[in-house]
KOLLODO-947207 format. One line per field, with one value per residue (C-alpha): x, y, z. Coordinates in pm, 1 decimal. Example, Ala and Ser with C-alpha at 12.3 -4.5 7.8 and 13.67 -1.06 7.14 Angstrom:
<atoms>
x: 1230.0:1367.0
y: -450.0:-106.0
z: 780.0:714.0
</atoms>
This chain:
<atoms>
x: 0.0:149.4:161.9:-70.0:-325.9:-277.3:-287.7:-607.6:-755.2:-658.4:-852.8:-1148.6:-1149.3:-1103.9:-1366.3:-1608.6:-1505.4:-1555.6:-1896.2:-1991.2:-1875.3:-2089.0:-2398.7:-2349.4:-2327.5:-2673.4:-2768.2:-3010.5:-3123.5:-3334.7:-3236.1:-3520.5:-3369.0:-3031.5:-3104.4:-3280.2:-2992.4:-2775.1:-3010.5:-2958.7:-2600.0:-2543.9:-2852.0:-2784.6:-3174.4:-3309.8:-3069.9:-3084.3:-3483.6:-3407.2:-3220.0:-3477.9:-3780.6:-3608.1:-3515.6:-3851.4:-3939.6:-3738.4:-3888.0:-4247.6:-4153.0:-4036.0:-4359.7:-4571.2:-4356.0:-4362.8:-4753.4:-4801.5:-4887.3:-4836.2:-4432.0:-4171.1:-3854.7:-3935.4:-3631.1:-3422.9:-3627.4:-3607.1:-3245.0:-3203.6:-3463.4:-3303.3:-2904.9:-3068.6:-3206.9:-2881.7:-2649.1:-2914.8:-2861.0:-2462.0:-2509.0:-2694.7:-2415.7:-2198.1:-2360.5:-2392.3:-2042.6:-1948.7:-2201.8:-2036.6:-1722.9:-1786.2:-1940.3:-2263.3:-2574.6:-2739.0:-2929.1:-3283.4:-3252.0:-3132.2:-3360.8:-3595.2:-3291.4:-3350.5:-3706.5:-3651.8:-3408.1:-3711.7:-3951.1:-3662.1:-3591.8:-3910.0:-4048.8:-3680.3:-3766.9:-4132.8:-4015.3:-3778.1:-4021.8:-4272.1:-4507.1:-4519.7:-4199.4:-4025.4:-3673.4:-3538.3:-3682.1:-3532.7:-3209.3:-3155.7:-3196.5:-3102.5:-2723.3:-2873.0:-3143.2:-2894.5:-2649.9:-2957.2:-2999.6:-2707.7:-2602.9:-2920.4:-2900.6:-2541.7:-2614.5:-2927.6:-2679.0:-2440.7:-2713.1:-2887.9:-2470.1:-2386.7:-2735.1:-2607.6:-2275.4:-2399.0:-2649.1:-2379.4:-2157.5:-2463.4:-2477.2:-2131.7:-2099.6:-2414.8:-2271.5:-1964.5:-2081.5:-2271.8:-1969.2
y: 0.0:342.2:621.0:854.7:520.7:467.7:838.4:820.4:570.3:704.1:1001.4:833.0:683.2:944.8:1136.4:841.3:809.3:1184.1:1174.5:891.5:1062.0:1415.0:1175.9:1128.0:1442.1:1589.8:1914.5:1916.8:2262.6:2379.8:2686.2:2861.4:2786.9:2828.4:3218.3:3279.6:3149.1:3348.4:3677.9:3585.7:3513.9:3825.5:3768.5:3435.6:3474.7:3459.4:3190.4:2986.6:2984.5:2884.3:2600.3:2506.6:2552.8:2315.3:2081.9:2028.1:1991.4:1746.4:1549.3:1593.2:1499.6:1143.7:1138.2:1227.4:938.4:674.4:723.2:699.3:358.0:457.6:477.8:233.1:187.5:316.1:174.8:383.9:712.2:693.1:688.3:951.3:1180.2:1097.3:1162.0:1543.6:1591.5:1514.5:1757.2:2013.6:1977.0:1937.1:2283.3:2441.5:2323.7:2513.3:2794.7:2803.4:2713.6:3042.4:3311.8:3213.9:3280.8:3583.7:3677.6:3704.2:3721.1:3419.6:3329.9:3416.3:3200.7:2926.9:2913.2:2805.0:2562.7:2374.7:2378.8:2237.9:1960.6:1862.4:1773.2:1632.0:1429.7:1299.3:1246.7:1022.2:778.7:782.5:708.3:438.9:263.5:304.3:-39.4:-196.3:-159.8:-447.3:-550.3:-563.6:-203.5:-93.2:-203.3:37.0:324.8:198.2:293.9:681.1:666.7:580.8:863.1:1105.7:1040.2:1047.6:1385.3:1513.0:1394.6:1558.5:1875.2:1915.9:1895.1:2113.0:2383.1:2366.1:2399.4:2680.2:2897.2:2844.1:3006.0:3262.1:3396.6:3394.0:3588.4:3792.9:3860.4:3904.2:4153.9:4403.6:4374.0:4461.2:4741.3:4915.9:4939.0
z: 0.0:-86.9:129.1:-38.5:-42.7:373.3:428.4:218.4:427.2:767.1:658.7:616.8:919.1:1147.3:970.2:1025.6:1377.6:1415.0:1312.7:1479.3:1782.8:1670.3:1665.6:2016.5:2118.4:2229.6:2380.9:2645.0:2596.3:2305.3:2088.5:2281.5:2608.2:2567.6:2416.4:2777.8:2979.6:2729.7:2822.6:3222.5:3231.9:3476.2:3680.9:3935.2:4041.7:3677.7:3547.1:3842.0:3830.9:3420.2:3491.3:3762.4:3540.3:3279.7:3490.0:3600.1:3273.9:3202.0:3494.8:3375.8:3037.5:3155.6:3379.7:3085.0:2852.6:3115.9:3148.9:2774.4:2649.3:2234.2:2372.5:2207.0:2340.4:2727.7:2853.9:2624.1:2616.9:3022.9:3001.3:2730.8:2978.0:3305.6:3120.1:3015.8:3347.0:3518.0:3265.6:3341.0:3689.2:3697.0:3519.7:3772.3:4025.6:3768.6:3781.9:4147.7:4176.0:3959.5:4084.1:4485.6:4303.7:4204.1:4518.4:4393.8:4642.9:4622.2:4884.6:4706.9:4395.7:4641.3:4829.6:4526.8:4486.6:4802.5:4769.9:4359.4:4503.9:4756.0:4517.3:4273.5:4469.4:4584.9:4198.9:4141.4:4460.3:4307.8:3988.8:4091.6:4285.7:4053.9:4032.7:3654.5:3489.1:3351.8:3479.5:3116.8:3077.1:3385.1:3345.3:3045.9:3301.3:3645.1:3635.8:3519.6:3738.0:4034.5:3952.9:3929.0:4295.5:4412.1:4239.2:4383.0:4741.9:4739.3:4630.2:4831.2:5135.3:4909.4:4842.5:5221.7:5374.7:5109.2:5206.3:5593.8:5471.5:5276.3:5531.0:5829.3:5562.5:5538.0:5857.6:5931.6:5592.0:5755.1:6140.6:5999.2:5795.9:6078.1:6278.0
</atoms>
């Protein structure tokens, strides 16, 4: 085989494996949603309620699928719901994550946080112990599922610890201030 021939062919492959890997790639957010977040990006309150609002969404999507009996392929769509709700999520930890950084005020929009992560976490346990579903099914979504819980359990305790710290810094900023 000639150079020019192998170089030929290594070029095709990598641009099939490069595509194959584009496939993959899927973006949680809608066009729609990702302009909002873009319009918010200086406003913790607004973007956190955003992410919040679509994450949400997310969850009563799945509801709305699993409860449909015209769906094919539950197992799958679960998973592929539960993976957007979770990158949703990790970006709202993001987000949090930068706005404390920056020493943003964000006590308010956490607050709807905590209260978010509540009744997250309550539709995940409902949803995992949901009567009906087949093990097959659930096997396409339990290793997702599990993460989803865990990641949510953790930052509930992250958000409820952070709001303690931010409204003793609060308090400490204004007593400090008035001296």
């Amino acid at each position: 085989m000639t150079a020019s021939r192998l170089s030929s062919c290594l070029s095709v492959v990598l641009l099939l494996l490069a595509s194959s890997t584009a496939q993959r790639m899927h973006e949680p957010l809608s066009p729609a949603e990702i302009d909002q977040l873009r319009d918010t990006a200086m406003e913790p309150e607004l973007r956190l309620k955003l992410f919040v609002k679509f994450s949400r969404a997310r969850l009563a999507t799945l509801e709305q699928m699993r409860s449909d009996p015209k769906v094919t392929d539950r197992g799958l769509k679960t998973h592929d719901q539960l993976e957007d709700f979770v990158a949703l999520y990790d970006e709202l930890n993001d987000n949090i994550d930068t706005y404390v950084d920056r020493k943003d005020d964000v006590r308010k929009p956490l607050k709807a946080v905590i209260e978010a992560d509540t009744e997250f976490q309550a539709k995940l346990r409902a949803f995992k112990n949901a009567a009906g579903v087949q093990e097959a099914e659930a096997k396409q979504y339990e290793f997702v599922l599990s993460n989803a819980m865990e990641a949510l359990d953790n930052s509930a305790a992250d958000h409820r610890k952070l709001l303690v710290e931010e409204e003793e810094a609060a308090k400490h900023k204004k007593k400090k201030a008035s001296h």
